[in-house]
C-alpha positions as CSV (number, residue, x, y, z in Angstrom):
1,X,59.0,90.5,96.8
2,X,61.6,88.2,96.0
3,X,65.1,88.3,96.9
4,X,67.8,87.0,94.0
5,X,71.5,86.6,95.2
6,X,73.9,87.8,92.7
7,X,77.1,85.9,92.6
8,X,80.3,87.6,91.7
9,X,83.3,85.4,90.3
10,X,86.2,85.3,91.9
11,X,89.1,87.8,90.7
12,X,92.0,85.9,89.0
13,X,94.1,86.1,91.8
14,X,91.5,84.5,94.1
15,X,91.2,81.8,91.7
16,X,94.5,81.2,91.0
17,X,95.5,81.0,94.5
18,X,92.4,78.6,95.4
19,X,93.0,76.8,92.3
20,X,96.6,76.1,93.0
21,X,95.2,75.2,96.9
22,X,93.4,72.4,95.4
23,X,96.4,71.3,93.4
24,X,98.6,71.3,96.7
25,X,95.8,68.9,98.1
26,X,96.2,66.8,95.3
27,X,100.0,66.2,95.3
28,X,100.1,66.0,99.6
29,X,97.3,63.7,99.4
30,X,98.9,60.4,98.2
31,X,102.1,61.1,100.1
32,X,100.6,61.6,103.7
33,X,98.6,58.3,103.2
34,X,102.1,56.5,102.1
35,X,103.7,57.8,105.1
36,X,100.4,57.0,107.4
37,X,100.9,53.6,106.1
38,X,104.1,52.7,106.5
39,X,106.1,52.4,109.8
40,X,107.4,56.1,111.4
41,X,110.7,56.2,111.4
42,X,112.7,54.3,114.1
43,X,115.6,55.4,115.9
44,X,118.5,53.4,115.8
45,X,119.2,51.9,119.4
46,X,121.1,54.6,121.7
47,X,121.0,57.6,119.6
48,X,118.6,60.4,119.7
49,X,115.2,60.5,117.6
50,X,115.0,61.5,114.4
51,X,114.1,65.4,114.5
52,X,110.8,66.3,112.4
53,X,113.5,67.7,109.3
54,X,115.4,64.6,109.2
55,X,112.2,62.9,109.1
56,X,110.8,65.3,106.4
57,X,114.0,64.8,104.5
58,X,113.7,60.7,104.8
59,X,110.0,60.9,103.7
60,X,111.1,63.0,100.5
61,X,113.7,60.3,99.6
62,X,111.4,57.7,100.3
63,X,108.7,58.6,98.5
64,X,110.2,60.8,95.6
65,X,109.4,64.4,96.5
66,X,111.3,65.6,93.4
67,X,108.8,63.5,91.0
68,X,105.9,65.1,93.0
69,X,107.6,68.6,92.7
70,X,107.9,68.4,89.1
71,X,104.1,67.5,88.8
72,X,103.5,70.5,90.6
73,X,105.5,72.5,88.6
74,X,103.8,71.5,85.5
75,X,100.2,71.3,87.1
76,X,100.9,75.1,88.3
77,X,102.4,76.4,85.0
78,X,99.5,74.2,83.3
79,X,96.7,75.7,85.3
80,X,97.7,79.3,85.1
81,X,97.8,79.2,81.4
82,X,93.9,77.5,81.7
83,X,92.5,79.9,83.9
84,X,94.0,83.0,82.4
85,X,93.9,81.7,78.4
86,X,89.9,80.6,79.1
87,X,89.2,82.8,81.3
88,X,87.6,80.1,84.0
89,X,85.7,81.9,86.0
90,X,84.5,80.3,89.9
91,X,82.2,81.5,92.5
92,X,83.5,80.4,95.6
93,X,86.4,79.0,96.6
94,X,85.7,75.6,96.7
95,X,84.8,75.1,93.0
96,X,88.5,76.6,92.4
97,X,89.9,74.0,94.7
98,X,87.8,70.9,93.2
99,X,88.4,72.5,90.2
100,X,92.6,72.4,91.0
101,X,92.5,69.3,92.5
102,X,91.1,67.3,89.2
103,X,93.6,69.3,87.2
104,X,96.6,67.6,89.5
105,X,94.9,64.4,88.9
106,X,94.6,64.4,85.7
107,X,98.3,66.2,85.2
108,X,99.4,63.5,87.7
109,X,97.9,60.8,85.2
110,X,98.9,61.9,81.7
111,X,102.6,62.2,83.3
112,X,102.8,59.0,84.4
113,X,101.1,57.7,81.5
114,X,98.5,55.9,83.3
């Protein structure tokens, strides 16, 4: 006797939520590897450290947070119209994330006009 695994799609809500997951991966990605990159911030002599929201404030001037918030606003609005217009169905939760992560990518490249 043999023993078949039925798989179950995900409910829309699961893959919207794993696909937009993948699309935060996507647009934190490239930022955390400019910051790792680059210097930390330095404190200027005699005055206290930076605190971690001064240096999350310096990080989204430096790099242009509001350019990578807009992508995300367009990836998301784009993503839910996909998923809910053709009905893309995903198994586990890792397919939605891939799947959201390549859809930010390729958001990120027609913006930008690469």
């Amino acid at each position: 006797m043999t023993h078949q695994s039925v798989s179950i799609a995900m409910s829309f809500g699961e893959t919207l939520f794993w696909f937009f997951v993948g699309i935060l991966i996507s647009v934190a990605f490239p930022i955390a590897v400019k910051t790792l990159r680059k210097k930390g911030l330095e404190a200027r002599p005699k005055e206290p450290p930076p605190t971690l929201t001064q240096r999350i404030l310096d990080a989204w001037h430096r790099y242009g947070g509001n350019k990578y918030l807009a992508l995300l606003i367009a990836a998301v609005v784009v993503a839910v119209v996909l998923v809910f217009l053709l009905g893309l169905q995903f198994y586990t939760p890792r397919d939605a994330a891939l799947a959201g992560i390549g859809w930010e990518s390729l958001v990120n490249k027609l913006y930008s006009g690469q």
